[in-house]
C-alpha positions in Angstrom: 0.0 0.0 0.0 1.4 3.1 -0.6 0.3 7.1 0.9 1.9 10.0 -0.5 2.1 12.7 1.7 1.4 16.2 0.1 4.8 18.5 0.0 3.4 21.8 -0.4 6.2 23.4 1.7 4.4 23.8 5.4 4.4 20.5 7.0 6.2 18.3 9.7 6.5 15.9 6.9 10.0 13.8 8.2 7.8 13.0 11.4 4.9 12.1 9.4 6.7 10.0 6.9 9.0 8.0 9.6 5.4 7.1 11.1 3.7 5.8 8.5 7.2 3.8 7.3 7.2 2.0 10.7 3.9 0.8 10.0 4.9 -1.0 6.7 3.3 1.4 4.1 5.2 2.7 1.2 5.7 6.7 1.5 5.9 9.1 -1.3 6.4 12.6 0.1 5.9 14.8 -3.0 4.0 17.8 -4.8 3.5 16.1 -8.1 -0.3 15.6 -8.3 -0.3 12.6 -10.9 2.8 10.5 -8.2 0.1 11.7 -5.7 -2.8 10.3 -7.3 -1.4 7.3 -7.9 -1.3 6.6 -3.9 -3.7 4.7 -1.8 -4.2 7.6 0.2 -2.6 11.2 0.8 -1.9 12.8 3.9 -2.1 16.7 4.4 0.3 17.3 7.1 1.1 21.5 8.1 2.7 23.5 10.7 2.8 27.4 10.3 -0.1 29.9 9.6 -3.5 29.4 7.8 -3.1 32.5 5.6 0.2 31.4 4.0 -0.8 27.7 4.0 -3.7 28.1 2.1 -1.4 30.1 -0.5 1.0 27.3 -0.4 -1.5 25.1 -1.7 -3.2 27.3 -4.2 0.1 28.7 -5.6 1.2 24.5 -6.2 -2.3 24.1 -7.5 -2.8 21.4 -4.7 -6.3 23.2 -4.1 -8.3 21.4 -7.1 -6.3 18.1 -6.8 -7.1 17.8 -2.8 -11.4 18.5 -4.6 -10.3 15.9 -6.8 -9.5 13.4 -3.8 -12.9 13.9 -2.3 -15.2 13.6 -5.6 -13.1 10.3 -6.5 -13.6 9.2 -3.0 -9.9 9.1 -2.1 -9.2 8.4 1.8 -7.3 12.0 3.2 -6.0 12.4 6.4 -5.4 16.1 7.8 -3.2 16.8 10.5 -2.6 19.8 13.0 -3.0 22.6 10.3 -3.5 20.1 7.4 -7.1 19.4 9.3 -7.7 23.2 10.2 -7.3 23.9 6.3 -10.4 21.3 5.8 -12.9 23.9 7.4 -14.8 27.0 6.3 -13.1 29.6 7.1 -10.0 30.8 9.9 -9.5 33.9 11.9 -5.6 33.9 12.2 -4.0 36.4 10.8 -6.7 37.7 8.3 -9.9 36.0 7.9 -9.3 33.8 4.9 -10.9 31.2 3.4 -10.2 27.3 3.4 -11.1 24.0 1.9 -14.5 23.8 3.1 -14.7 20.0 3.7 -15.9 20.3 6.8 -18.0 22.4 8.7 -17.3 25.2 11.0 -14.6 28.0 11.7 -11.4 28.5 12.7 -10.9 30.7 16.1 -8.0 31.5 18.5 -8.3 29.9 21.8 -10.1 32.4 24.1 -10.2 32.5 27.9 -7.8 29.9 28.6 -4.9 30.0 31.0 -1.9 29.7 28.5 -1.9 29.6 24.4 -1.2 27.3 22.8 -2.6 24.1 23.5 0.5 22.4 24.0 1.0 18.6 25.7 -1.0 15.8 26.4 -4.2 15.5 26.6 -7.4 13.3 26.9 -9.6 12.7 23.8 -13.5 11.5 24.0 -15.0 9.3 21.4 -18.3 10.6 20.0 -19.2 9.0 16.9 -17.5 6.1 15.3 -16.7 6.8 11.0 -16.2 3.3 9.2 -12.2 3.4 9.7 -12.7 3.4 13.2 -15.4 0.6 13.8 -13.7 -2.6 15.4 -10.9 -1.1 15.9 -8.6 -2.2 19.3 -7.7 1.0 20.8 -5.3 1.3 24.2 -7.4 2.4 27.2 -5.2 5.4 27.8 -6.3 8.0 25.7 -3.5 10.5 25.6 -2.7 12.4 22.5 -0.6 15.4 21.9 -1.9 18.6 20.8 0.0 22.1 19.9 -1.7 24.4 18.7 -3.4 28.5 19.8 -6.5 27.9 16.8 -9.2 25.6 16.9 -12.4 24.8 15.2 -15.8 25.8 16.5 -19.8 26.1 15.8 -18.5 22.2 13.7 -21.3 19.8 12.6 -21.5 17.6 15.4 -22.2 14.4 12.7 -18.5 15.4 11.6 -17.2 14.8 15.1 -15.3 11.5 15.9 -13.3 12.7 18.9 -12.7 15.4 21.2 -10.7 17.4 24.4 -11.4 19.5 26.9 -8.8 22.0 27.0 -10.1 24.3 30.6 -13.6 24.0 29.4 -13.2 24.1 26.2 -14.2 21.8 23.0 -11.4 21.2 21.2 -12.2 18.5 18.1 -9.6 16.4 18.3 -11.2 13.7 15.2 -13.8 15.0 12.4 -14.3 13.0 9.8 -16.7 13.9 6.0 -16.8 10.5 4.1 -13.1 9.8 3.1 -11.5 12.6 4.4 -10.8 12.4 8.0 -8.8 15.2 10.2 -6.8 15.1 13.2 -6.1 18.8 15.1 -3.4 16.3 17.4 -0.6 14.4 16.4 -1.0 10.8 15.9 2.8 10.3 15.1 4.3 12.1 18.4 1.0 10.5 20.3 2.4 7.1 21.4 0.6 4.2 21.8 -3.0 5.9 21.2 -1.3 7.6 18.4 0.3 4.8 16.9 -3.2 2.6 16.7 -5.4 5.4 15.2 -3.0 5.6 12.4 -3.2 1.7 12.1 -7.0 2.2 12.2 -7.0 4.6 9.5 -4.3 3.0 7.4 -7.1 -0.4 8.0 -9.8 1.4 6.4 -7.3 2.9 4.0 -6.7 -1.0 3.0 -10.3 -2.2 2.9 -11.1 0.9 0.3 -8.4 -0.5 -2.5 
């Protein structure tokens, strides 16, 4: 099986790959849309600013191709930033405009004792999406999270999983058909981390 992680210049994407190798998967870490389409599965990683991200992926042209992925039905997996870019819309910086595969805004932490969101943290199942469904999962449910934005007023049939971050709602999981997001890091998450991307890489397998 192979993923090819999308190399549009914002994204953690050694991490990501070095995961995803260690659970026997072939990884192709590239821009080039037709090596990309050619993979199981793509994987939006991202670290920086929404603003600049979203102009990453419109200035590579990655914007129509990641459409392209969700009319064909393609499994995608968004992480930190790469999931943020999956909603509506984003307050940092400058309100700009994102992908729009999920529901619901993307707003600065607000009356919270520190920003970011940085360390472990719980996460709460809510609804269970096909990749997810007989899955073995640890019974400590630690994941790591860094990040000051999150996403809010979300469609709650989009949420898989979420944490309470001083009591706040922080979706952790959302999920639209094949395209699934996670605002944590699976890959620095340990053993929780670890088994939601076998989960996912599962469902990626029972889709070829």
């Amino acid at each position: 099986m192979k993923i090819g992680v999308i190399d549009y210049g914002m994204g953690n994407l050694f991490s990501v790959e070095q995961a995803l190798k260690r659970l026997g998967v072939e990884v192709l870490v590239t821009a080039d849309q037709q090596q990309l389409a050619a993979a199981d599965a793509v994987v939006l990683p991202g670290v920086g600013a929404f603003p600049d991200a979203m102009k990453r992926l419109e200035e590579t042209k990655l914007v129509d191709f990641i459409y392209a992925q969700k009319e064909a039905n393609k499994p995608l997996l968004g992480i930190c930033l790469g999931m943020q870019l999956l909603f509506e819309h984003s307050v940092e910086v400058a309100p700009t405009k994102g992908l729009g595969i999920f529901t619901g805004t993307i707003e600065r932490f607000n009356g919270v004792s520190r920003i970011p969101h940085m360390g472990w943290n719980d996460v709460a199942l809510q609804n269970e999406p096909q990749w997810l469904q007989n899955a073995t999962l640890p019974e400590a449910r630690h994941v790591y999270f860094v990040h000051s934005f999150y996403a809010t007023n979300i469609d709650e049939q989009q949420l898989v999983a979420y944490a309470d971050y001083e009591g706040v709602r922080v979706p952790g999981i959302v999920s639209n058909g094949s395209f699934t997001g996670m605002q944590f890091h699976p890959e620095k998450s340990g053993e929780l981390g670890v088994a939601l991307l076998q989960s996912w890489l599962e469902g990626v397998k029972r889709t070829c």
